[in-house]
mmCIF file of the N, C-alpha and C atoms, coordinates in Angstrom:
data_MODEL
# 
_entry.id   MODEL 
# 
loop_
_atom_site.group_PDB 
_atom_site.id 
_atom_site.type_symbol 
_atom_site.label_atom_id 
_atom_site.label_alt_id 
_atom_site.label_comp_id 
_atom_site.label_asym_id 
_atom_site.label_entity_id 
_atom_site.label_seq_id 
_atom_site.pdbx_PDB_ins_code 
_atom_site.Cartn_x 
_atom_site.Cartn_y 
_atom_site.Cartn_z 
_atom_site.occupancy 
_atom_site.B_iso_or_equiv 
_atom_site.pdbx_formal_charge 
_atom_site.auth_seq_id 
_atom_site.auth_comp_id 
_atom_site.auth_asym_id 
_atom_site.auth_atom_id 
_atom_site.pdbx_PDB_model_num 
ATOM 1   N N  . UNK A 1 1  ? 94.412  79.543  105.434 1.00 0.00 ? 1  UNK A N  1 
ATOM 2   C CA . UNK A 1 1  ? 93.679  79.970  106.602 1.00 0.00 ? 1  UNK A CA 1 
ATOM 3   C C  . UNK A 1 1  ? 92.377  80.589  106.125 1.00 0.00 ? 1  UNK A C  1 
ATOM 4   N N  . UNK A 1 2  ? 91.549  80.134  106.524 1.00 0.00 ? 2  UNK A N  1 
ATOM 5   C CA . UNK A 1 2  ? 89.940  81.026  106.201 1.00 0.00 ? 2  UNK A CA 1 
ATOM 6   C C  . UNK A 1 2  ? 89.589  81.933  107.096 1.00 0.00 ? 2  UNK A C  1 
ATOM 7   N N  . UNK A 1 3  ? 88.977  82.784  106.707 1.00 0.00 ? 3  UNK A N  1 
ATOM 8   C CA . UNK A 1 3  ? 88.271  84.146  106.898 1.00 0.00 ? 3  UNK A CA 1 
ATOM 9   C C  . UNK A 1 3  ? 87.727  84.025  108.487 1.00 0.00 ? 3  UNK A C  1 
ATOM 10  N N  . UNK A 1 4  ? 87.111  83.214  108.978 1.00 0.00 ? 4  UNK A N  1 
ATOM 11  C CA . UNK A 1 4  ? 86.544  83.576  110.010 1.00 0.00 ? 4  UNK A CA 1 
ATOM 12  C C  . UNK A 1 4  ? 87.955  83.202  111.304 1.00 0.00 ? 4  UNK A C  1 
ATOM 13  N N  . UNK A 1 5  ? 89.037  82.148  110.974 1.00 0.00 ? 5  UNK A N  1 
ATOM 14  C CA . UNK A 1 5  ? 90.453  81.778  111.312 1.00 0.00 ? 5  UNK A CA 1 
ATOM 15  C C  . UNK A 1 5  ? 90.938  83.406  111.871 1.00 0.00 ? 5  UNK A C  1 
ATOM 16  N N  . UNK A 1 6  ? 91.005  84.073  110.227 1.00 0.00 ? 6  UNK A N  1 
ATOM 17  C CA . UNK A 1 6  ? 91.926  85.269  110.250 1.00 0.00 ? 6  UNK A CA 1 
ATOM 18  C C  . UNK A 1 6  ? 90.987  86.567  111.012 1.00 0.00 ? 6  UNK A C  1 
ATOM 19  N N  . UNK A 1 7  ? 89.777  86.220  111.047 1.00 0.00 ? 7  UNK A N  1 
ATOM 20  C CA . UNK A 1 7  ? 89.244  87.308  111.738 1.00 0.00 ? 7  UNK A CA 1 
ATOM 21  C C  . UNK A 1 7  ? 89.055  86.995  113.770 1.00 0.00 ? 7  UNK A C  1 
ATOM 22  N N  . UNK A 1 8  ? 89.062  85.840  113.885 1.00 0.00 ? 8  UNK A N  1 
ATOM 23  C CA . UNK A 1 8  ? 89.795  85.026  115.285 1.00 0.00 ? 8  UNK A CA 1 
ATOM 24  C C  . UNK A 1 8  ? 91.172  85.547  115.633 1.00 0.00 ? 8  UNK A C  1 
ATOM 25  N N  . UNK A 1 9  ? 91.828  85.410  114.764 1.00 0.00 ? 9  UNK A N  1 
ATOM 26  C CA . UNK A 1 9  ? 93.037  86.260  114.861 1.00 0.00 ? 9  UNK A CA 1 
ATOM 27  C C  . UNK A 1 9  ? 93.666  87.624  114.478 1.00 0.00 ? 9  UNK A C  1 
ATOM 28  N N  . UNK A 1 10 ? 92.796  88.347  114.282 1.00 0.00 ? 10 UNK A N  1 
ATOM 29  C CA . UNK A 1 10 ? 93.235  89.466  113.680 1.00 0.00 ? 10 UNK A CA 1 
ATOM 30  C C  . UNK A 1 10 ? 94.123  89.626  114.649 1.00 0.00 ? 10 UNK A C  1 
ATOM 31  N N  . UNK A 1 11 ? 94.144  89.678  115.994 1.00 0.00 ? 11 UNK A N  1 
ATOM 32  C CA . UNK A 1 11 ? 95.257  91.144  117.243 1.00 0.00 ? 11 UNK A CA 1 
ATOM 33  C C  . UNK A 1 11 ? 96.399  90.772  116.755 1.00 0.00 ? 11 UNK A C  1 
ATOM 34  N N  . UNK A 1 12 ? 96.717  89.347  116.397 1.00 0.00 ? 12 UNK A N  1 
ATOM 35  C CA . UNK A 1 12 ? 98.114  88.590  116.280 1.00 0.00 ? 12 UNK A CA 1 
ATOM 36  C C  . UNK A 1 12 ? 98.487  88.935  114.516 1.00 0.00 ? 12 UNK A C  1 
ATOM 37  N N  . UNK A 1 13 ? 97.580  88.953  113.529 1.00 0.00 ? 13 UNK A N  1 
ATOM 38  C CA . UNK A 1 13 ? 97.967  89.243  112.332 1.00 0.00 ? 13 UNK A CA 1 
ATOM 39  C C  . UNK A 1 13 ? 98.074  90.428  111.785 1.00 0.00 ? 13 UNK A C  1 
ATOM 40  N N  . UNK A 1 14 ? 97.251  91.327  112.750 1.00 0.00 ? 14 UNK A N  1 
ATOM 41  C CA . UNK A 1 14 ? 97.537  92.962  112.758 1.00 0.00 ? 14 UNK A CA 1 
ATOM 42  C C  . UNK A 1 14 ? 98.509  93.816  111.868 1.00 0.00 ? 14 UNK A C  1 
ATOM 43  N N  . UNK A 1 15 ? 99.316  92.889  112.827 1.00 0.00 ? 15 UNK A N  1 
ATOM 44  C CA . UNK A 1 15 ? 100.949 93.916  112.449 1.00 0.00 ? 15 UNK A CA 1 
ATOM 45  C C  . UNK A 1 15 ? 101.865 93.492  111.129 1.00 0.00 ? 15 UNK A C  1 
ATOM 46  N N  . UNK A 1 16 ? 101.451 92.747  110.839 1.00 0.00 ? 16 UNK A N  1 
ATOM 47  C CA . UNK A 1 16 ? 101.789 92.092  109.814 1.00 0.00 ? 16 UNK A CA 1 
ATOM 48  C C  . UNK A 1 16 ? 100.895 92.587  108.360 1.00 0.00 ? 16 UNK A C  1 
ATOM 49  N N  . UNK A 1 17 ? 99.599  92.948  108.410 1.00 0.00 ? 17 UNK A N  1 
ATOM 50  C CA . UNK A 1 17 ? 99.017  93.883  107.556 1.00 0.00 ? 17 UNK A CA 1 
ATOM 51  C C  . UNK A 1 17 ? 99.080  95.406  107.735 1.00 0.00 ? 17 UNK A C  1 
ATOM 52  N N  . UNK A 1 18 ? 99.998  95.817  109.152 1.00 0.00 ? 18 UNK A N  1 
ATOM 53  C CA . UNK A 1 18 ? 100.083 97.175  108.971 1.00 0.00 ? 18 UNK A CA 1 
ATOM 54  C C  . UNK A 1 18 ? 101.591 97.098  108.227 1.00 0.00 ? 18 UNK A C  1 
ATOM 55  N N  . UNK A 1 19 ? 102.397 96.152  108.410 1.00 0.00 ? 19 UNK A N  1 
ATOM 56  C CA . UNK A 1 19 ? 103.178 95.505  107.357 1.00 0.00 ? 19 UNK A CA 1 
ATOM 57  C C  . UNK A 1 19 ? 103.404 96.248  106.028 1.00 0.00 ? 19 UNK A C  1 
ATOM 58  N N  . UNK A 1 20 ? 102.353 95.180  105.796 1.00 0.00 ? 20 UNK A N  1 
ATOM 59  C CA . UNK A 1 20 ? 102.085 95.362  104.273 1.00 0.00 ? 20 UNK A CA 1 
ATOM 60  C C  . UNK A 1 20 ? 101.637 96.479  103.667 1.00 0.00 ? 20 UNK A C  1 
ATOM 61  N N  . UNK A 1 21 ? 100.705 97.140  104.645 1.00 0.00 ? 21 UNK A N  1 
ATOM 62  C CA . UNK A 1 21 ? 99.850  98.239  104.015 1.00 0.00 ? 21 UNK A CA 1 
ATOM 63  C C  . UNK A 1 21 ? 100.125 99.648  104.679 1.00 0.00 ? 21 UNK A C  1 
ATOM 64  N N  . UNK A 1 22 ? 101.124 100.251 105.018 1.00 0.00 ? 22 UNK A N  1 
ATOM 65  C CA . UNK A 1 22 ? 101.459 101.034 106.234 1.00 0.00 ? 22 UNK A CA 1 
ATOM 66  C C  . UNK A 1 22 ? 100.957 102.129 105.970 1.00 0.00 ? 22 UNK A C  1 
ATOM 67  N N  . UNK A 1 23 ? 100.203 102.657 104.491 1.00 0.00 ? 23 UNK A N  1 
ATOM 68  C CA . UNK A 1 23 ? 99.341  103.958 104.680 1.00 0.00 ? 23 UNK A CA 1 
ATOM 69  C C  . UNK A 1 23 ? 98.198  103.909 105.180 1.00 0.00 ? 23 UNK A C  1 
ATOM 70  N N  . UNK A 1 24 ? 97.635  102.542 105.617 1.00 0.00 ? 24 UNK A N  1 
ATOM 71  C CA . UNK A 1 24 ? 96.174  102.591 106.088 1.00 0.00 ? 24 UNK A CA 1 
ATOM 72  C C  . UNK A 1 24 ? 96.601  102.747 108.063 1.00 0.00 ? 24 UNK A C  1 
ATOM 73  N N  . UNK A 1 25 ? 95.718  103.138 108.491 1.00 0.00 ? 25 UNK A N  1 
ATOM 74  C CA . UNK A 1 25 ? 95.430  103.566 109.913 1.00 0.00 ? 25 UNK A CA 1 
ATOM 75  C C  . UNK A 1 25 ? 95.575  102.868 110.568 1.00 0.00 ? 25 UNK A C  1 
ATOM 76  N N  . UNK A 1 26 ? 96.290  102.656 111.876 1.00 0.00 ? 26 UNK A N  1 
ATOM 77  C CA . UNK A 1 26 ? 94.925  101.384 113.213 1.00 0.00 ? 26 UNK A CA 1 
ATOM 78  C C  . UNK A 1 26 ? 93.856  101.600 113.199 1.00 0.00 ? 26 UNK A C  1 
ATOM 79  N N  . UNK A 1 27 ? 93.263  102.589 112.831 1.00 0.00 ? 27 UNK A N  1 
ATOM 80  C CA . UNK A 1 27 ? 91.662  102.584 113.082 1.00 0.00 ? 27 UNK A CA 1 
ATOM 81  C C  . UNK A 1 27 ? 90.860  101.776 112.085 1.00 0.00 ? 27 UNK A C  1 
ATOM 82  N N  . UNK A 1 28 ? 91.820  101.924 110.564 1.00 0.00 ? 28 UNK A N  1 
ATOM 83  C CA . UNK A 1 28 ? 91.723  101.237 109.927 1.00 0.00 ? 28 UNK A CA 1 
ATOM 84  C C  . UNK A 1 28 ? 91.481  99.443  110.124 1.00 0.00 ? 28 UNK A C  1 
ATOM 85  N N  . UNK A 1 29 ? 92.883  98.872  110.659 1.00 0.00 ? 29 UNK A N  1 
ATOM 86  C CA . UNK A 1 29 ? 92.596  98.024  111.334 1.00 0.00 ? 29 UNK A CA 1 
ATOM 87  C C  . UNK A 1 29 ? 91.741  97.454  112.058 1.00 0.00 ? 29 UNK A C  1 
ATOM 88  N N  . UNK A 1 30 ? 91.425  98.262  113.051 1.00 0.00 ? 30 UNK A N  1 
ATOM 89  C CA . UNK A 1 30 ? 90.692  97.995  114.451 1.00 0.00 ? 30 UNK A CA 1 
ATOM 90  C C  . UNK A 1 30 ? 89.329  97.944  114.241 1.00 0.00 ? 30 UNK A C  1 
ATOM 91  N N  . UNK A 1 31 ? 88.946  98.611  112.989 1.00 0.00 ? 31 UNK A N  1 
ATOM 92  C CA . UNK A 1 31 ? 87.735  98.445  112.598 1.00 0.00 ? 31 UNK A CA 1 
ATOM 93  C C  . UNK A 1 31 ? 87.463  97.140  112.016 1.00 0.00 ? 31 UNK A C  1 
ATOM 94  N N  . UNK A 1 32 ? 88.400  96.888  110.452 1.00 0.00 ? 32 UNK A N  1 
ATOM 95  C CA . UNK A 1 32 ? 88.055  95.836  110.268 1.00 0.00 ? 32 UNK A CA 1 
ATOM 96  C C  . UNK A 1 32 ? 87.959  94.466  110.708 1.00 0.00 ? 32 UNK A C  1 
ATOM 97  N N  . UNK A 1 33 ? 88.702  94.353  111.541 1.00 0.00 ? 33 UNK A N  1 
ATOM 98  C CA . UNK A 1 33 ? 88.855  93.217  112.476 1.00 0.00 ? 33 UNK A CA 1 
ATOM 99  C C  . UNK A 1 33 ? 88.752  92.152  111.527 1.00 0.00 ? 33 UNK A C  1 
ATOM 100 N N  . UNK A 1 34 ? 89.460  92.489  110.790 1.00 0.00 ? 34 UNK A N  1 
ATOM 101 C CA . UNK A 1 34 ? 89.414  90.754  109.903 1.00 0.00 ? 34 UNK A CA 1 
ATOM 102 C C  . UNK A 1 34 ? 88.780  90.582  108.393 1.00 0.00 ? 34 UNK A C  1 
ATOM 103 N N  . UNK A 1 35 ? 87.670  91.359  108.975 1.00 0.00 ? 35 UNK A N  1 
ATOM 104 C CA . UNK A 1 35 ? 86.786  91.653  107.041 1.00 0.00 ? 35 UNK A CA 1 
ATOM 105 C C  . UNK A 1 35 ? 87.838  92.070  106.415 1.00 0.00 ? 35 UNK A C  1 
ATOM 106 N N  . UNK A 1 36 ? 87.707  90.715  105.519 1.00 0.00 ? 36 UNK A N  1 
ATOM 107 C CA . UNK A 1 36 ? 88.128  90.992  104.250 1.00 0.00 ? 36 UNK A CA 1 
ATOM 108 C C  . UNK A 1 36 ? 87.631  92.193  103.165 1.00 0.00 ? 36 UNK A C  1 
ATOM 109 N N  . UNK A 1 37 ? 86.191  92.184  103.485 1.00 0.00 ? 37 UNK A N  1 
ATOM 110 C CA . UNK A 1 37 ? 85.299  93.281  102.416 1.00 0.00 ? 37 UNK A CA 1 
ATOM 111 C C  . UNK A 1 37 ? 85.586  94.263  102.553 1.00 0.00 ? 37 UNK A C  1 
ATOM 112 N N  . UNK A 1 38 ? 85.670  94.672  104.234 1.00 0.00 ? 38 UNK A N  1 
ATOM 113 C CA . UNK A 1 38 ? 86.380  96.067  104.268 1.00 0.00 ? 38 UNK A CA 1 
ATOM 114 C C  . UNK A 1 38 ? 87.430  96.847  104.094 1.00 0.00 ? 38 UNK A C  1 
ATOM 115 N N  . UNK A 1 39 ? 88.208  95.524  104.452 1.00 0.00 ? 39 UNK A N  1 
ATOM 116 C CA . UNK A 1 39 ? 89.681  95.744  104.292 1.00 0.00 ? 39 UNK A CA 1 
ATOM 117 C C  . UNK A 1 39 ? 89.880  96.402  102.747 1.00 0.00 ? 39 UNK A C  1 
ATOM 118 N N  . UNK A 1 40 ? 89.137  95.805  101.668 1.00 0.00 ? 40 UNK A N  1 
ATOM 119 C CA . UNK A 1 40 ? 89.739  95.564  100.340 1.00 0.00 ? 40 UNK A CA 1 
ATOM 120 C C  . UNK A 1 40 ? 89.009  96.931  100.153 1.00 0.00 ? 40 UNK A C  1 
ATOM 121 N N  . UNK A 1 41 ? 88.196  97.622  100.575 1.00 0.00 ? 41 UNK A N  1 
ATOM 122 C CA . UNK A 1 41 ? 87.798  98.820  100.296 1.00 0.00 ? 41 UNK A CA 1 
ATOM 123 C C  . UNK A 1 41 ? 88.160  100.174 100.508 1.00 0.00 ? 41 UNK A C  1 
ATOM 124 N N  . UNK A 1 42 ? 88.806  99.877  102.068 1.00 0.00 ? 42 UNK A N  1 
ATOM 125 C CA . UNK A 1 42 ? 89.801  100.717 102.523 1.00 0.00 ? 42 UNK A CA 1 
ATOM 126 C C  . UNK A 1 42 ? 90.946  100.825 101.603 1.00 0.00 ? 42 UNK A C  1 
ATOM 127 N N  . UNK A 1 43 ? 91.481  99.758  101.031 1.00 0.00 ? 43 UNK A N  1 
ATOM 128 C CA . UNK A 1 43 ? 92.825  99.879  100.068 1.00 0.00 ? 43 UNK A CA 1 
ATOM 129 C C  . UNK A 1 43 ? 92.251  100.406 99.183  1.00 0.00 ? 43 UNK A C  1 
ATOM 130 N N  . UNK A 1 44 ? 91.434  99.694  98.279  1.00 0.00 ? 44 UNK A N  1 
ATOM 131 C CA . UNK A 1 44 ? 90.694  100.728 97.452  1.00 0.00 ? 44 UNK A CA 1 
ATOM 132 C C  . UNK A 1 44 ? 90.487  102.364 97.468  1.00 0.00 ? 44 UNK A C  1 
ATOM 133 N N  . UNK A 1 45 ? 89.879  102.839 98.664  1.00 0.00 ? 45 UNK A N  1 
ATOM 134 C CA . UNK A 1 45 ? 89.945  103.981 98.843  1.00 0.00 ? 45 UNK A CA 1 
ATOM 135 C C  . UNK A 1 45 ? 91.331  105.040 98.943  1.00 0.00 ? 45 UNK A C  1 
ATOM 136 N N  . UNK A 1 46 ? 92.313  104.465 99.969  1.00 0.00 ? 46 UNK A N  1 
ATOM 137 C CA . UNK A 1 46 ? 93.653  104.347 100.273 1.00 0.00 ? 46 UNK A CA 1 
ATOM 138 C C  . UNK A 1 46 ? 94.580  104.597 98.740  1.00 0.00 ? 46 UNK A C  1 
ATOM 139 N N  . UNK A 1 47 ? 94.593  103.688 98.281  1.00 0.00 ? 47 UNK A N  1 
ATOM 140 C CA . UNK A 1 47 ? 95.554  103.280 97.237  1.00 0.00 ? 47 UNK A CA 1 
ATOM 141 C C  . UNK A 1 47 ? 94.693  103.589 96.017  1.00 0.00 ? 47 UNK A C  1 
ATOM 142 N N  . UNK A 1 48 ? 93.947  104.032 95.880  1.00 0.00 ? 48 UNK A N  1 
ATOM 143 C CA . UNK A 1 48 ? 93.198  104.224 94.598  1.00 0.00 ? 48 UNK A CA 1 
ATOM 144 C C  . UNK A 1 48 ? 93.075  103.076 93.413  1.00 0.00 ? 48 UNK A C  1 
ATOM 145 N N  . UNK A 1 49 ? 93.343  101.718 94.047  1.00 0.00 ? 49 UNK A N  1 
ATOM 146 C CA . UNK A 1 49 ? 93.091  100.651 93.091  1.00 0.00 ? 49 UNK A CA 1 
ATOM 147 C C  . UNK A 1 49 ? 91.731  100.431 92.950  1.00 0.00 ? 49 UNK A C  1 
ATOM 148 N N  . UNK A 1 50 ? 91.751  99.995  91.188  1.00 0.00 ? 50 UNK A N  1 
ATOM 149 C CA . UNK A 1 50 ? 90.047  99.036  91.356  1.00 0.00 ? 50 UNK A CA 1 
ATOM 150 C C  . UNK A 1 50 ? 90.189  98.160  92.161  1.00 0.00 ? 50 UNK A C  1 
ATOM 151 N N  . UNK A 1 51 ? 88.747  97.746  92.454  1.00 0.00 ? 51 UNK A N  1 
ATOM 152 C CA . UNK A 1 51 ? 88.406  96.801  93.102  1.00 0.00 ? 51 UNK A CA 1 
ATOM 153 C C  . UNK A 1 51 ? 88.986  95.654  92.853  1.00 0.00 ? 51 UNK A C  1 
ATOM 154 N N  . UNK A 1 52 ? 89.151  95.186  92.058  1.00 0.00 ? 52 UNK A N  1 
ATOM 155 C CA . UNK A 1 52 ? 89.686  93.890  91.854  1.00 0.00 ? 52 UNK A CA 1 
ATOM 156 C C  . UNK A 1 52 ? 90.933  93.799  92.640  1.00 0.00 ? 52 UNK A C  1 
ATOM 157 N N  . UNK A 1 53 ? 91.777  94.876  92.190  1.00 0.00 ? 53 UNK A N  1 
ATOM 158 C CA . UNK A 1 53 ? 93.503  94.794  92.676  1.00 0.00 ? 53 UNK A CA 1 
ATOM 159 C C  . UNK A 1 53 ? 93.337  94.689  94.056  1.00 0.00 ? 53 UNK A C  1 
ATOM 160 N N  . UNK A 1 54 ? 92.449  95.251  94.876  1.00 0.00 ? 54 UNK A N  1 
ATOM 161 C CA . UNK A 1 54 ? 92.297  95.430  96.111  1.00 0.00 ? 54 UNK A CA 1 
ATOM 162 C C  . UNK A 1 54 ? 92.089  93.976  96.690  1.00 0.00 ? 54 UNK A C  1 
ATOM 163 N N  . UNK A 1 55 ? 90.965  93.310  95.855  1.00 0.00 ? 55 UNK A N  1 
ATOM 164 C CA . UNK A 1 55 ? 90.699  92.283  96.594  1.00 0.00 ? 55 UNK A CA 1 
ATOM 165 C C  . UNK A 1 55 ? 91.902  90.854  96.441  1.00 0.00 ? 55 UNK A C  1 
ATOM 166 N N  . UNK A 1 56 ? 92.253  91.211  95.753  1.00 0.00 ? 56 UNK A N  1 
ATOM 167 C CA . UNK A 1 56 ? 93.456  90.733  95.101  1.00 0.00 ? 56 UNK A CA 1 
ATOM 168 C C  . UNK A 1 56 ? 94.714  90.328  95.982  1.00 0.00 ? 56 UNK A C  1 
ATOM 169 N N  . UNK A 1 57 ? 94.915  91.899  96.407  1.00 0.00 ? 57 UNK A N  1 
ATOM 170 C CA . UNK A 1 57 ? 96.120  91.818  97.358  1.00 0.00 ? 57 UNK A CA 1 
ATOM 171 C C  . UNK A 1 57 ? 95.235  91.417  99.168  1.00 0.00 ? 57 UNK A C  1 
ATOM 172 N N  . UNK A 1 58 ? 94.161  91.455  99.035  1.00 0.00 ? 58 UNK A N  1 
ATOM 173 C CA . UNK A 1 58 ? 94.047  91.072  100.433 1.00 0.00 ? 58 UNK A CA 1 
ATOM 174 C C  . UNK A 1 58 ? 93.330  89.616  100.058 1.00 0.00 ? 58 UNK A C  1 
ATOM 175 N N  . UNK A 1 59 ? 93.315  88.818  99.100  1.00 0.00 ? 59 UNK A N  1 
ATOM 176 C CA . UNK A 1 59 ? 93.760  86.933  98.794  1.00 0.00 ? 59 UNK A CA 1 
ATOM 177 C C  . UNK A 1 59 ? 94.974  86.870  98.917  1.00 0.00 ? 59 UNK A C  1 
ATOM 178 N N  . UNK A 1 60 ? 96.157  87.798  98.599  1.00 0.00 ? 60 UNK A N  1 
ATOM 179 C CA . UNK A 1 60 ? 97.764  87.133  98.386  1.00 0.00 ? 60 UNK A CA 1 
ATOM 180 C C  . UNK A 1 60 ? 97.985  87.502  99.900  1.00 0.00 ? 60 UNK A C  1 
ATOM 181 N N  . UNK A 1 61 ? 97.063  88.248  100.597 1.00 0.00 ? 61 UNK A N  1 
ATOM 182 C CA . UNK A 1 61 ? 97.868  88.364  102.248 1.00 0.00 ? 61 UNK A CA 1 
ATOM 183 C C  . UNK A 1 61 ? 97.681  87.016  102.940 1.00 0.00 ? 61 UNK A C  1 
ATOM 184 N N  . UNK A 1 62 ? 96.148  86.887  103.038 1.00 0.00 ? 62 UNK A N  1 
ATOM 185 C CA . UNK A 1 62 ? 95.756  85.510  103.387 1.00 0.00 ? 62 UNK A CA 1 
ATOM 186 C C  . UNK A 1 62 ? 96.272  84.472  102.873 1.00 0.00 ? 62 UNK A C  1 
ATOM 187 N N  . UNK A 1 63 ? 96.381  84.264  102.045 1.00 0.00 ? 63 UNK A N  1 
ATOM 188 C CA . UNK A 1 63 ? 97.927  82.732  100.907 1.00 0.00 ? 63 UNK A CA 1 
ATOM 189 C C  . UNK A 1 63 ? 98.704  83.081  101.869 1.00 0.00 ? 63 UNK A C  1 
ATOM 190 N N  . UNK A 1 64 ? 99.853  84.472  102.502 1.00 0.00 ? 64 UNK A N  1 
ATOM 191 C CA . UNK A 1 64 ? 100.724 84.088  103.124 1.00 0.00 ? 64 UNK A CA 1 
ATOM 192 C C  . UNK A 1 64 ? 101.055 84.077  104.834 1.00 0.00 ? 64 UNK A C  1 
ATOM 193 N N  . UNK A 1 65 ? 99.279  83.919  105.272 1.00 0.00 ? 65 UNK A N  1 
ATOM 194 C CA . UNK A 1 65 ? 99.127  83.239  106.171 1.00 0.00 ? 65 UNK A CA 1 
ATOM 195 C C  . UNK A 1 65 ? 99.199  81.882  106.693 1.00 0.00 ? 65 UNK A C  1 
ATOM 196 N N  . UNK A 1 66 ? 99.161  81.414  105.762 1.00 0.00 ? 66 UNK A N  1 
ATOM 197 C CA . UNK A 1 66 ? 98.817  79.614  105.748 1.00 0.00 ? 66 UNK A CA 1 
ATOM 198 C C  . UNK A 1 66 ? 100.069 78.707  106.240 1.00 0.00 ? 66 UNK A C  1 
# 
């Protein structure tokens, strides 16, 4: 699924990344609406991973969209 797909759908994939990530916010969410960039920064910030790991785990979310 590509990026602009998953950001079309964020309301429906939502819950499924509060899922995955349950220390980040709805606001969290509701902001990103789909950005990937943000998303991976928020975890970053959140989870104290480098960047990489961050962006990392929000490619393996999207893989298990498809």
């Amino acid at each position: 699924m590509n990026r602009d797909i998953i950001a079309g759908k964020w309301n429906q994939i939502k819950g499924q990344a509060k899922a995955r990530w349950g220390d980040l916010t709805d606001d969290v969410f509701d902001v990103s609406e789909g950005n990937a960039e943000y998303l991976a920064g928020k975890l970053q910030e959140r989870y104290g991973w480098e960047r990489e790991r961050a962006e990392r785990e929000v490619r393996e979310f999207e893989k298990t969209l498809n």
